[in-house]
C-alpha positions as CSV (number, residue, x, y, z in Angstrom):
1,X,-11.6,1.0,-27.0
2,X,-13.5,3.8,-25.5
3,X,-12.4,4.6,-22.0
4,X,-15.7,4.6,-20.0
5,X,-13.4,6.2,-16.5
6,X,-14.3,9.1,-14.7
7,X,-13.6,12.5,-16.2
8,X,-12.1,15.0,-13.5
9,X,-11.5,18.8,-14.3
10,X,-8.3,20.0,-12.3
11,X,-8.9,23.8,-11.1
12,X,-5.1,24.7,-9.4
13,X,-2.9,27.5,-8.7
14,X,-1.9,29.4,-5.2
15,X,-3.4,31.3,-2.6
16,X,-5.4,34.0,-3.3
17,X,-5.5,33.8,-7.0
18,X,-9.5,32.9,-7.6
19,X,-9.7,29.7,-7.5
20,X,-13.2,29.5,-6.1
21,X,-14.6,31.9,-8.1
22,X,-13.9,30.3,-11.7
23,X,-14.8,27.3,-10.1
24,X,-18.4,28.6,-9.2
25,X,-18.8,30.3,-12.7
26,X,-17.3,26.5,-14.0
27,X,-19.7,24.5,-11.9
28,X,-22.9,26.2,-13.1
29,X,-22.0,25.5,-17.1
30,X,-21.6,22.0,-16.7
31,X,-23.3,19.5,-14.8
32,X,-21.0,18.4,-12.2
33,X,-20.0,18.4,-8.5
34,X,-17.1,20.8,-6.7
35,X,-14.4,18.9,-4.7
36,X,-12.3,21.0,-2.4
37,X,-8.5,19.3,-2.3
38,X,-7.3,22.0,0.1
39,X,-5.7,20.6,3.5
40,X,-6.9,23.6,5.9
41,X,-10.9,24.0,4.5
42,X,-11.2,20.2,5.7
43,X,-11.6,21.7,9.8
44,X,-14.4,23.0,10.9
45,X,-14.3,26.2,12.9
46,X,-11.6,27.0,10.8
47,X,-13.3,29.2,8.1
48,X,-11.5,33.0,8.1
49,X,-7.8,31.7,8.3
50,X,-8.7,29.1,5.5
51,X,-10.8,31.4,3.2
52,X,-13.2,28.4,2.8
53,X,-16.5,29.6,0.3
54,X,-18.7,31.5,1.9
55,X,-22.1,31.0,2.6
56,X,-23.6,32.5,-0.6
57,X,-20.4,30.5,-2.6
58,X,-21.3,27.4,-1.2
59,X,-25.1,28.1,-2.1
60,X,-23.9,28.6,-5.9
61,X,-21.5,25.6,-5.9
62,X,-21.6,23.4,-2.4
63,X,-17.6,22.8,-1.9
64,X,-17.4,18.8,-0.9
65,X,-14.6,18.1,1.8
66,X,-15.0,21.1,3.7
67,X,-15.8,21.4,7.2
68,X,-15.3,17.4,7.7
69,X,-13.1,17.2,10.5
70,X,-12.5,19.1,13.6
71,X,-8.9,20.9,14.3
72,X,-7.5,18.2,16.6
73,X,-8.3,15.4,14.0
74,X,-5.9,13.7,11.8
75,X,-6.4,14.0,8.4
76,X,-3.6,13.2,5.1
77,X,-3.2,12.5,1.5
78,X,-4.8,9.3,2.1
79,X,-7.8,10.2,3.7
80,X,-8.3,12.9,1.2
81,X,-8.1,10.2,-1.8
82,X,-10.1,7.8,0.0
83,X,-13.0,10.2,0.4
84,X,-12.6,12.1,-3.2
85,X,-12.6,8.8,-5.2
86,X,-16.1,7.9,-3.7
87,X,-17.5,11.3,-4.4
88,X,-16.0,11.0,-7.8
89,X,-17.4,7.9,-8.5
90,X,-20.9,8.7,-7.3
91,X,-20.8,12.0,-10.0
92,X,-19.8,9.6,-12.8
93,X,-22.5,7.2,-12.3
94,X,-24.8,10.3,-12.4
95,X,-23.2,11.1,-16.0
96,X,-21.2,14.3,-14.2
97,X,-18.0,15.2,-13.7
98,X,-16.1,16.4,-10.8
99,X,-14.1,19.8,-10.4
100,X,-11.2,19.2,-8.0
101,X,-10.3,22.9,-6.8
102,X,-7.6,23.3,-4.4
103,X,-3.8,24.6,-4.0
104,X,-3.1,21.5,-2.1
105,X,-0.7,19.8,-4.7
106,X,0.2,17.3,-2.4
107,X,-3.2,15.8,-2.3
108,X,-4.3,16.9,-6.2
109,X,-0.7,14.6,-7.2
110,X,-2.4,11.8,-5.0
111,X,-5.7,11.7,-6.4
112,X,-4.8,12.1,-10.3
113,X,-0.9,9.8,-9.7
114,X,-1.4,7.5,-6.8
115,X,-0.2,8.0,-3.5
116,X,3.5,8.6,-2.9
117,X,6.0,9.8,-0.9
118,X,7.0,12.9,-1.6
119,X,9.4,13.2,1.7
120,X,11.8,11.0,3.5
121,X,10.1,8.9,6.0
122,X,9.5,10.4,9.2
123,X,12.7,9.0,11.4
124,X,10.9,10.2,14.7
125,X,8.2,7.8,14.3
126,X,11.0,5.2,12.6
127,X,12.7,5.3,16.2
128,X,9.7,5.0,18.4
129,X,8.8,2.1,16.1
130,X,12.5,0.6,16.7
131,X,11.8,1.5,20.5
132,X,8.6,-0.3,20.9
133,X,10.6,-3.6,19.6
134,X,12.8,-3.6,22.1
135,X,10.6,-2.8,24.7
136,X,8.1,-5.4,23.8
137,X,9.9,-8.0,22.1
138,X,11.1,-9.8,18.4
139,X,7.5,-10.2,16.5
140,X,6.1,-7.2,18.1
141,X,6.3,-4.9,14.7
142,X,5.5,-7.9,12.5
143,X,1.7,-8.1,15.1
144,X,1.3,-4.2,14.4
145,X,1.6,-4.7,10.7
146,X,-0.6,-7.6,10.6
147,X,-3.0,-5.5,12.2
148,X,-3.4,-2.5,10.1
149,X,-1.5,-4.0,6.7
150,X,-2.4,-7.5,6.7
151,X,-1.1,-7.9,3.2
152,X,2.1,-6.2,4.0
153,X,2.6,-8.6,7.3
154,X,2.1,-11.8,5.2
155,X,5.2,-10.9,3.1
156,X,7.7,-8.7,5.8
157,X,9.5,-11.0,7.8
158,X,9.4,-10.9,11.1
159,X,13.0,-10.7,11.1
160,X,12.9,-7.4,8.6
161,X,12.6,-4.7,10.9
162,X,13.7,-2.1,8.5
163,X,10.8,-3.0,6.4
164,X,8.3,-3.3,8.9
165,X,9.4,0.0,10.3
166,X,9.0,1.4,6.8
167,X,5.3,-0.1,6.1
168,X,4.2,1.3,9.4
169,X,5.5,4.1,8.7
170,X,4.5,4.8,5.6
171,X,0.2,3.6,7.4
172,X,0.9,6.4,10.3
173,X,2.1,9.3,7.8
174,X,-0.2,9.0,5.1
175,X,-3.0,6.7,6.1
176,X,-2.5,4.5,3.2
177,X,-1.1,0.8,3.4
178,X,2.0,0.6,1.4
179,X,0.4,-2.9,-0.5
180,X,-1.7,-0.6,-1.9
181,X,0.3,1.9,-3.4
182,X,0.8,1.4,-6.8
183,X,3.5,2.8,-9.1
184,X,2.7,6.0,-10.8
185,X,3.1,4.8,-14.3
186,X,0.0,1.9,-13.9
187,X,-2.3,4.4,-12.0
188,X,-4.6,6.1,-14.6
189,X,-8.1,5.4,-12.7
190,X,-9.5,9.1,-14.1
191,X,-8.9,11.3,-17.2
192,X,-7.8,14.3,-16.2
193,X,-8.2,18.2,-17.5
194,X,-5.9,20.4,-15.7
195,X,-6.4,24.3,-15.7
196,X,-4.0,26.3,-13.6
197,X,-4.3,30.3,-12.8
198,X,-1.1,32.5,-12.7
199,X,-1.1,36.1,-13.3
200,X,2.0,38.6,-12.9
201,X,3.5,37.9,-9.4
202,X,3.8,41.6,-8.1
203,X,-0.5,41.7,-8.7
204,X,-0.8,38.3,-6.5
205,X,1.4,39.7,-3.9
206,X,-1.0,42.7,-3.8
207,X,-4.0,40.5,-3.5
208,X,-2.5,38.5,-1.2
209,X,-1.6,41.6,1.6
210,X,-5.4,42.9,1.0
211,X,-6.6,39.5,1.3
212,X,-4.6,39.4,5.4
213,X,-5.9,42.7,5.5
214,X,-9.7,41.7,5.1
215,X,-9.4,38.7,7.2
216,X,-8.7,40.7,10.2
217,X,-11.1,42.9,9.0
218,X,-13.0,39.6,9.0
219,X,-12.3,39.1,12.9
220,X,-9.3,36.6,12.0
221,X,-7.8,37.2,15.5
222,X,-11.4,36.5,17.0
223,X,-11.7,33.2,15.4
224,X,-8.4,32.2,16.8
225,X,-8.9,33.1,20.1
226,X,-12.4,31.4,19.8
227,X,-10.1,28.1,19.3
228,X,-8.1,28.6,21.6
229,X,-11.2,28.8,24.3
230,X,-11.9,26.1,22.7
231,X,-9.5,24.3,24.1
232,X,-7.1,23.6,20.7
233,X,-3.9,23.7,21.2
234,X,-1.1,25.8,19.3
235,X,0.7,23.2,19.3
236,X,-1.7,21.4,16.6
237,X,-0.7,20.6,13.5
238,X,-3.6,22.5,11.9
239,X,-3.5,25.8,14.4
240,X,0.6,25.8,13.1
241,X,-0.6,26.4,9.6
242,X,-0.6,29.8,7.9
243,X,-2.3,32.4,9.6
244,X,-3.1,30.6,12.4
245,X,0.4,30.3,13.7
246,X,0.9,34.1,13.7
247,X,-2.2,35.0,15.4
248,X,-0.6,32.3,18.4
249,X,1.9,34.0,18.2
250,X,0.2,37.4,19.0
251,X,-2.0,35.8,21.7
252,X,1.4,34.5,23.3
253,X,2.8,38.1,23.6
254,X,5.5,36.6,21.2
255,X,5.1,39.2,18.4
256,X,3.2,42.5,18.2
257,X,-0.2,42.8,16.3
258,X,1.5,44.5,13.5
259,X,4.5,42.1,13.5
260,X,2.0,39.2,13.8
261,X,0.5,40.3,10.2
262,X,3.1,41.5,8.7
263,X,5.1,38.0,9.2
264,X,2.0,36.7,7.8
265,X,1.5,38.2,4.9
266,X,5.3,37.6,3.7
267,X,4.7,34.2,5.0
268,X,1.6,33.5,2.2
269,X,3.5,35.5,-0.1
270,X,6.4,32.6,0.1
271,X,3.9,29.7,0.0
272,X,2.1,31.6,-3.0
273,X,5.7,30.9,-4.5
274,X,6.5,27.9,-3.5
275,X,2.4,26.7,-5.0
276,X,3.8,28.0,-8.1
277,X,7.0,26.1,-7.8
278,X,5.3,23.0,-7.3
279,X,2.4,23.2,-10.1
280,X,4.5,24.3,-13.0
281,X,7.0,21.3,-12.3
282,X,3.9,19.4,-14.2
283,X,3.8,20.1,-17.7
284,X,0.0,18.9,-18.4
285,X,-1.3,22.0,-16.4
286,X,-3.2,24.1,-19.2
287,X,-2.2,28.0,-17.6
288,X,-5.0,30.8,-17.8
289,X,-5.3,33.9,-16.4
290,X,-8.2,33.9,-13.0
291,X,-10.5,36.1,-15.8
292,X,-10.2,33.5,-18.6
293,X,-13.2,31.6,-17.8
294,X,-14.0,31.4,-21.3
295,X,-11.0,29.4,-22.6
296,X,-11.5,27.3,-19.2
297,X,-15.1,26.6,-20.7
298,X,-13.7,25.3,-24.0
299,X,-11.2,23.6,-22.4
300,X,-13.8,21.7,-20.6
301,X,-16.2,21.5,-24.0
302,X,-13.7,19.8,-25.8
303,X,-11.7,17.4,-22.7
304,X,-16.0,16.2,-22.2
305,X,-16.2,15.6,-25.8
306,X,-13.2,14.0,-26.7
């Protein structure tokens, strides 16, 4: 039987590599939309210390799910899915497919597996969870999961306040309610292409440092202190990411300028690695160099075809 699902091409690989840049040369062979599944281009305001597409990039290939939130917002796997799948859906209906580009494999496993959990649960919001049962009473958990997992309530005791604690849990971490997660092996909603850029690791490292190098050019440290102004906090989840932390750091006489950027860049250096780690753990990945857009192309010929 001819499977009728959406068709998704996967564009992955770590920081710095060019990504966006196969993805624009990509987007204008086929007809199709760009989703961005990377967790920092989501905030607006945030657009140096991100390297979100520029103006002109956007222009040739508008990047979905970018500048959707603000810095102090929440945002998860969950939310990331929720919002993909209706963009994905609204490009199949319109006979195109969607290019997910991103070095977010945490949401990229999510959209293409299901959501799961790829950490222990969080045991400081398991405590305040045992806490506010205490403080309020026997039923008290079983009433919060009614309220944002009624499924979940129905069939957790009231009694079970390790499992209510978990299912709450598992709705404040990742936004999703655990009686919808479904188990990797029955989640195959899209068929999937995968493409994933490497090149020699001593040349990414080099991009990398002259990639920090032009986002101070850039005014990185301005757009910081812009947020700061703002009124965002350092404390923030998103102004604690990469980049962002450091130039806190320099702001709160903490480190030197040149310490500040020099932290930084061997700081992307190891999550470059650790990108790498976690995308060539998956064996359907189809690895090509960031110049290779011509194999990409027939990659995606034959995966639309097939």
């Amino acid at each position: 039987m001819e499977d009728n699902s959406p068709k998704i091409v996967i564009i992955c690989g770590p920081t710095g590599i060019g990504k966006t840049s196969m993805t624009i040369e990509l987007f204008s062979k086929f007809p199709s939309i760009v989703v961005s599944a990377d967790s920092m281009q989501v905030y607006k305001l945030m657009d140096i210390g991100t390297a979100k597409p520029s103006l002109q990039e956007n222009k040739k290939a508008f990047h979905h799910l970018t500048d959707i939130c603000f810095p102090n917002d929440d945002f998860n796997a969950g939310k990331f899915v929720e919002k993909a799948d209706a963009l994905i859906q609204k490009a199949h209906s319109k006979g195109k497919i969607s290019i997910i580009a991103g070095g977010t494999g945490l949401y990229i496993k999510a959209l293409t597996e299901g959501i799961f959990r790829s950490k222990p649960a969080d045991k400081k919001i398991i405590e305040s969870l045992y806490e506010k049962e205490k403080i309020h009473g026997k039923g008290h958990l079983k009433k919060l999961l009614s309220i944002h997992d009624p499924e979940a309530g129905l069939k957790i005791h009231e009694n079970d306040i390790f499992r209510l604690a978990r299912a709450l849990e598992c709705f404040f971490s990742t936004g999703q309610k655990i009686s919808q997660l479904r188990k990797e092996d029955n989640y195959k909603k899209y068929q999937v292409l995968k493409i994933g850029l490497y090149m020699e690791r001593s040349l990414l490292y080099k991009r990398i440092e002259s990639r920090v190098d032009q986002m101070m050019e850039d005014g990185f440290l301005e757009e910081v202190k812009k947020l700061r102004n703002l009124g965002y906090s350092p404390e923030l989840k998103s102004m604690n990411s990469l980049g962002y932390k450091h130039m806190n750091l320099f702001i709160d006489k903490e480190l030197s300028f040149d310490e500040a950027v020099e932290l930084m860049k061997r700081d992307t250096r190891r999550y470059a690695k650790r990108q790498l780690t976690w995308f060539r753990r998956d064996n359907e990945i189809n690895w090509l160099l960031p110049n290779e857009n011509k194999k990409a192309e027939e990659l995606i010929k034959n995966f639309i075809s097939s």
